[in-house]
C-alpha positions as CSV (number, residue, x, y, z in Angstrom):
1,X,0.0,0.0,0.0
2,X,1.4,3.6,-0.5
3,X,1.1,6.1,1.5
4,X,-1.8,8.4,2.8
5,X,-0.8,12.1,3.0
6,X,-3.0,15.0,5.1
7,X,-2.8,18.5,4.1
8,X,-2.5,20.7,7.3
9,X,-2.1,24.1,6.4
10,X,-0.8,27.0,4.0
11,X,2.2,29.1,4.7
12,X,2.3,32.9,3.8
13,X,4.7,34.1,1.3
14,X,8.3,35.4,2.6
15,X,9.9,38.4,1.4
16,X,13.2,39.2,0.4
17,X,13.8,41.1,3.6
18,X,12.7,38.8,5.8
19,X,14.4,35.6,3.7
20,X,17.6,37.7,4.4
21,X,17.6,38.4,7.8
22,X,17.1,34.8,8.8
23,X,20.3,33.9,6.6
24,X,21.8,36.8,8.0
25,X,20.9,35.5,11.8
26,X,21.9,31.8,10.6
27,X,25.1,32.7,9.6
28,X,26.3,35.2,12.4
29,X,24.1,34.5,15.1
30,X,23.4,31.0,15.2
31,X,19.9,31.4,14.6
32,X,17.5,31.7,17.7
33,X,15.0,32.5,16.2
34,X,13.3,34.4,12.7
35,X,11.2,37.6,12.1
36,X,8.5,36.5,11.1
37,X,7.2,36.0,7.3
38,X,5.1,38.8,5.6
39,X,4.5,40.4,8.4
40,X,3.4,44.3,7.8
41,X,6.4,45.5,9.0
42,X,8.3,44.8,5.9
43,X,6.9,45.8,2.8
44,X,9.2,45.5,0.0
45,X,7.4,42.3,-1.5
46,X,10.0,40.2,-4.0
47,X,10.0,36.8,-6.1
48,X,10.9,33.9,-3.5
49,X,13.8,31.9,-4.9
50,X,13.8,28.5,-6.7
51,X,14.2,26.7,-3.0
52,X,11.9,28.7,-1.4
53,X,8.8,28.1,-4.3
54,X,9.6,24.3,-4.3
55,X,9.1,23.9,-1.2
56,X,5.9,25.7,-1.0
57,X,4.0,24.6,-3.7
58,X,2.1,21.3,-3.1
59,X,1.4,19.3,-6.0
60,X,-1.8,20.4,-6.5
61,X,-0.6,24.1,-6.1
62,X,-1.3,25.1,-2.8
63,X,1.3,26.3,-0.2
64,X,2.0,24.2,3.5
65,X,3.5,24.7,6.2
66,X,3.2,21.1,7.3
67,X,3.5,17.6,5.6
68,X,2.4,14.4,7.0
69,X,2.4,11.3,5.8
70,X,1.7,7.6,7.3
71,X,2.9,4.6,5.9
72,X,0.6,2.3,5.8
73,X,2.3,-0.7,6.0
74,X,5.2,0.0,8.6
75,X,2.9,2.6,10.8
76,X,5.2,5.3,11.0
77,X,4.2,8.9,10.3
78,X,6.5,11.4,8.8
79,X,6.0,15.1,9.8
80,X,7.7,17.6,7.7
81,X,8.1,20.9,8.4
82,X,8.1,23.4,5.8
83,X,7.8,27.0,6.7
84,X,10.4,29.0,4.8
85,X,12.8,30.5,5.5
86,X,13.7,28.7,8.6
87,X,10.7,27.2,9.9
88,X,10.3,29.2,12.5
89,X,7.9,28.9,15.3
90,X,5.1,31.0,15.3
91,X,1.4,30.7,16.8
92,X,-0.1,29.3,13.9
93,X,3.0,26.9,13.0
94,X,3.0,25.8,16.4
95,X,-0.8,25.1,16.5
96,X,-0.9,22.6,13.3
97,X,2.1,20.7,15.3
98,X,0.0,20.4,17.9
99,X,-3.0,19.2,15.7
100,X,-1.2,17.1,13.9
101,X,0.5,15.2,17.0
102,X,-3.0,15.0,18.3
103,X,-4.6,13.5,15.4
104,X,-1.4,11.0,15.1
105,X,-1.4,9.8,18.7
106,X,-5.1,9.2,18.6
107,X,-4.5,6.8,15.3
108,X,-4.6,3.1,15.5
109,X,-2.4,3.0,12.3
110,X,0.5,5.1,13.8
111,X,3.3,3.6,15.5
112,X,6.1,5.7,15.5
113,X,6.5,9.4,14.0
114,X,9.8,11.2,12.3
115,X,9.8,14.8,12.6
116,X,12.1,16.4,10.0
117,X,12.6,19.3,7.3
118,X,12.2,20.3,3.7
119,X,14.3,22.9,3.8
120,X,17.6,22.8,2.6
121,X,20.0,23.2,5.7
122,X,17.4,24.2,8.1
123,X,16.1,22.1,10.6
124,X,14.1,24.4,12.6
125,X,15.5,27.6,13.0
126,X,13.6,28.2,16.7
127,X,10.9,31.1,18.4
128,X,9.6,33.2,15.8
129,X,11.5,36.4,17.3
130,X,8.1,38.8,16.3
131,X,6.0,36.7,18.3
132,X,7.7,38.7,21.4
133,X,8.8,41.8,19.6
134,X,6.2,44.4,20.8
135,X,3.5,41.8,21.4
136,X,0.0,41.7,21.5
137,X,-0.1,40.6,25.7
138,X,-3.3,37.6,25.0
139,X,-1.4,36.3,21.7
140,X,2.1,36.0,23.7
141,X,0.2,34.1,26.3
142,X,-1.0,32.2,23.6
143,X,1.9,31.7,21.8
144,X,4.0,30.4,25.4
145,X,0.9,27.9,25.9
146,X,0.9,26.3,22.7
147,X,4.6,26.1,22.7
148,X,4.0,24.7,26.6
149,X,1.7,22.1,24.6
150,X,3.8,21.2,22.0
151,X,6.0,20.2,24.5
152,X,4.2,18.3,26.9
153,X,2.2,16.2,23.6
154,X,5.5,15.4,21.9
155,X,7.8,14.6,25.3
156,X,5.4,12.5,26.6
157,X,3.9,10.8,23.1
158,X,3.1,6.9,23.6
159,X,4.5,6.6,20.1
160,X,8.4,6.0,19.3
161,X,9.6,9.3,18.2
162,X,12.8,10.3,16.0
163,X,14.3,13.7,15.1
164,X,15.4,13.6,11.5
165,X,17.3,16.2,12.2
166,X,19.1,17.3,8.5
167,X,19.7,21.1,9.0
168,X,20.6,23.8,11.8
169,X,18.8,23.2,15.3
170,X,19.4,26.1,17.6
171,X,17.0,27.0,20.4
172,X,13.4,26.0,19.7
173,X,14.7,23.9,17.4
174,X,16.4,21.7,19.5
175,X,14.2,21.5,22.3
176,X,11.8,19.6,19.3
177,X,14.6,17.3,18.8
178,X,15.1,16.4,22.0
179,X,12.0,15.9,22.8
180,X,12.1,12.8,20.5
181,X,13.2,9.1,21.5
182,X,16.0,9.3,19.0
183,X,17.9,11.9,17.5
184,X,20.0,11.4,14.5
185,X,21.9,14.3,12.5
186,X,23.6,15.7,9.5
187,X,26.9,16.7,9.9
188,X,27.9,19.9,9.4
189,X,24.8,21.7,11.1
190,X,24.8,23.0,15.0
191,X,22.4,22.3,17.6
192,X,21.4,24.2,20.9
193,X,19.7,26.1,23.5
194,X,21.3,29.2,22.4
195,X,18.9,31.9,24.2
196,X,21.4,33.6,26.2
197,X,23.1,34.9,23.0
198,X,19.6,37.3,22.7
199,X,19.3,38.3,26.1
200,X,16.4,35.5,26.8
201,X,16.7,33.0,29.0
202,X,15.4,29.3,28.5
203,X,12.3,28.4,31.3
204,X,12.6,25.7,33.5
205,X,11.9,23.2,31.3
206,X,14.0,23.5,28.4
207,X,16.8,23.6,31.6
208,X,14.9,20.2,32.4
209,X,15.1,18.9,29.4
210,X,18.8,19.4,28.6
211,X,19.6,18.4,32.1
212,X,18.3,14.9,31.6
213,X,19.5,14.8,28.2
214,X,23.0,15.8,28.6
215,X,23.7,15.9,32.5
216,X,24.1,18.9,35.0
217,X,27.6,20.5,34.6
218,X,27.3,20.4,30.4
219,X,24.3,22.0,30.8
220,X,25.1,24.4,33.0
221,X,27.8,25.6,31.3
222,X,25.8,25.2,27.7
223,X,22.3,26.8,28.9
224,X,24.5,30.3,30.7
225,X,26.9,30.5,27.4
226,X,24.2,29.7,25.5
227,X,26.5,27.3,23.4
228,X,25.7,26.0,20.1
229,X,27.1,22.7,19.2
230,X,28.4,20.4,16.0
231,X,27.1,17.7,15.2
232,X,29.8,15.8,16.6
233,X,29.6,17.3,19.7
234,X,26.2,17.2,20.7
235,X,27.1,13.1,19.8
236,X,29.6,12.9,22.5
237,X,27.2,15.1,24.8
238,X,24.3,12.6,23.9
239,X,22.3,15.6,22.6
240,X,22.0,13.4,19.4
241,X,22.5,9.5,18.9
242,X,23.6,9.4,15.6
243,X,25.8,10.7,12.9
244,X,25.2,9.8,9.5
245,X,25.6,11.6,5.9
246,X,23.0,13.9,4.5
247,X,21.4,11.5,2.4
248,X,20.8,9.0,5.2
249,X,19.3,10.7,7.8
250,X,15.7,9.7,7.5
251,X,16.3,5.9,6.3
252,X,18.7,6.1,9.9
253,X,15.6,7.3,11.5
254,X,13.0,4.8,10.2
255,X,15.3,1.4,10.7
256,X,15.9,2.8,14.6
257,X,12.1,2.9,15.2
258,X,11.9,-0.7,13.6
259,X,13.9,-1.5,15.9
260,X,12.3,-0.1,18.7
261,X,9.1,-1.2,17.3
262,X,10.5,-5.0,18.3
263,X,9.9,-4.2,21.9
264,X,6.6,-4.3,23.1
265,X,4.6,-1.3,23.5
266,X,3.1,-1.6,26.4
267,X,6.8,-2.1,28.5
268,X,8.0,0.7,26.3
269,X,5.0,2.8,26.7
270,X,4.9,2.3,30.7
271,X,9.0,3.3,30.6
272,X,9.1,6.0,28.8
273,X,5.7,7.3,31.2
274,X,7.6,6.7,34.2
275,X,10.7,8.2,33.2
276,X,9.2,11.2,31.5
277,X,5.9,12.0,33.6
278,X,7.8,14.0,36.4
279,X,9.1,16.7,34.2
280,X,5.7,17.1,32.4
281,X,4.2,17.0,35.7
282,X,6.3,19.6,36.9
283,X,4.9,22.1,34.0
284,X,1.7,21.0,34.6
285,X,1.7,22.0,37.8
286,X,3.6,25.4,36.9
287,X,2.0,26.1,33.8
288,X,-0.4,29.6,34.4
289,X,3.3,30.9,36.7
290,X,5.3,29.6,33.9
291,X,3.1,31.7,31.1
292,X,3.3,34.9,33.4
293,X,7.0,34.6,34.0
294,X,7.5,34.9,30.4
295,X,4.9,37.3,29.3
296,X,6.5,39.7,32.4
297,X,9.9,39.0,31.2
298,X,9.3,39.6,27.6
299,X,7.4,43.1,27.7
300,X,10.1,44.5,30.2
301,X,11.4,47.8,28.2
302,X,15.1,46.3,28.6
303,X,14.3,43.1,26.8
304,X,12.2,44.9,24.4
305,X,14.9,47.3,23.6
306,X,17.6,44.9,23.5
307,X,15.2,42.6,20.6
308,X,14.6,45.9,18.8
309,X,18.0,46.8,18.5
310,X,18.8,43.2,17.7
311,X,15.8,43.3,15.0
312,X,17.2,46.6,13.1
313,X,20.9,45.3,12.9
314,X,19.4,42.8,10.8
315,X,17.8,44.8,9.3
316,X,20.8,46.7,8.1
317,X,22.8,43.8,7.3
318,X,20.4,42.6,4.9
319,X,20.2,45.7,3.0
């Protein structure tokens, strides 16, 4: 049998500007995170490049910003993310991750899910910096919670989940990936809680997270420099599991959750529960302080100045 495919969403249309400034970030900032696609703020509309227009464009013409596929006969879902230039998290993005997690979990034909990209180089760039550039108050609330969710749903998924990870992963980015059971990566690409670097600091559970992935003193040290690693080193951290070329990053991915697949769920299931459920607990129980911790941190003048002036250098760099 081949494979079914649901259409999620469409993406807007990036402009030149905007395309820019995420390179720009990419290149000599390690990418937190992006300003945000079409928003009004930048006017000068352009033609996307080749990349950007292949990516978009479904085969029967319509844009996405997501891609999932099942496999009908192996039971593992694919979820691609395709929001050019960097697939950046924004409300919206976030919120047809969420869906689509929901929809997969709740499917007797799933079994395991790969979460990967279709852009070139870019795994997933991070927070969409515009979400907290001169916010709306209720949509940054919004925004933090539906990150919160996307968190708690794909940490603590019953299915066996693998980061495909074939591009850069700073920040948001990585927290997706280690989210997963299994992380395999590209070499050549970085990967890292990098918040510091903007003047933001990661909340408690992205500190959990790399805690129990990587131990206390890496972390530590990582999470106040705000460090960014290669691909190797994130292997010898454990931040990843595996290092293969390009080309064989998702076939890596889908043989590992065979594998895993050979144990039976319900031990697996109960495991990875036990293990995991404390953590999620923990921002369960914190959730409405968490959400007000970041919205009062966010709109404070000093951050806000510090992301505007951060904002208009890229700005000026990509002119």
């Amino acid at each position: 049998m081949g494979q079914v495919q649901s259409r999620l969403t469409i993406s807007p249309t990036p402009t030149k500007l905007a395309w820019m400034m995420h390179l720009r970030m990419l290149t000599t900032m390690h990418g937190l995170c992006e300003v945000r696609q079409c928003s009004k703020r930048w006017k000068n509309l352009c033609p996307q490049t080749k990349n950007l227009q292949k990516c978009q464009m479904s085969s029967a013409g319509s844009s996405e910003m997501l891609q999932v596929t099942v496999d009908d006969k192996s039971g593992i879902a694919t979820m691609t993310m395709c929001r050019p230039p960097v697939n950046s998290l924004n409300l919206e993005f976030l919120t047809q991750i969420n869906i689509a997690l929901e929809k997969l979990e709740n499917s007797k034909d799933c079994s395991g899910l790969i979460i990967t990209s279709k852009i070139p180089k870019i795994f997933c760039a991070g927070l969409d910096i515009m979400e907290m550039y001169q916010p709306n108050v209720d949509r940054l609330q919004e925004f933090w919670r539906t990150l919160q969710e996307m968190y708690i749903r794909l940490y603590g998924s019953q299915l066996i989940t693998a980061a495909a990870i074939n591009g850069a992963s700073p920040a948001g980015g990585c927290l997706m990936a280690m989210s997963c059971d299994y992380r395999v990566m590209a070499p050549g690409y970085k990967i890292g809680l990098n918040e510091t670097q903007l003047g933001i600091v990661a909340p408690f559970w992205f500190q959990d997270l790399i805690i129990n992935t990587m131990g206390f003193r890496q972390s530590e040290m990582a999470l106040q420099l705000g460090t960014l690693f290669t691909s190797e080193e994130a292997l010898n951290l454990g931040m990843v599991d595996k290092i293969v070329p390009q080309e064989q990053v998702m076939e890596t991915a889908i043989q590992e959750i065979h594998k895993w697949k050979k144990i039976p769920g319900f031990a697996r299931q109960i495991t990875k529960s036990a293990l995991r459920k404390p953590s999620i607990d923990k921002l369960h129980s914190k959730r409405e302080e968490d959400i007000a911790n970041f919205r009062d941190f966010i709109t404070k003048d000093s951050i806000q100045k510090t992301l505007g002036m951060y904002i208009e250098s890229l700005k000026k760099k990509a002119k």
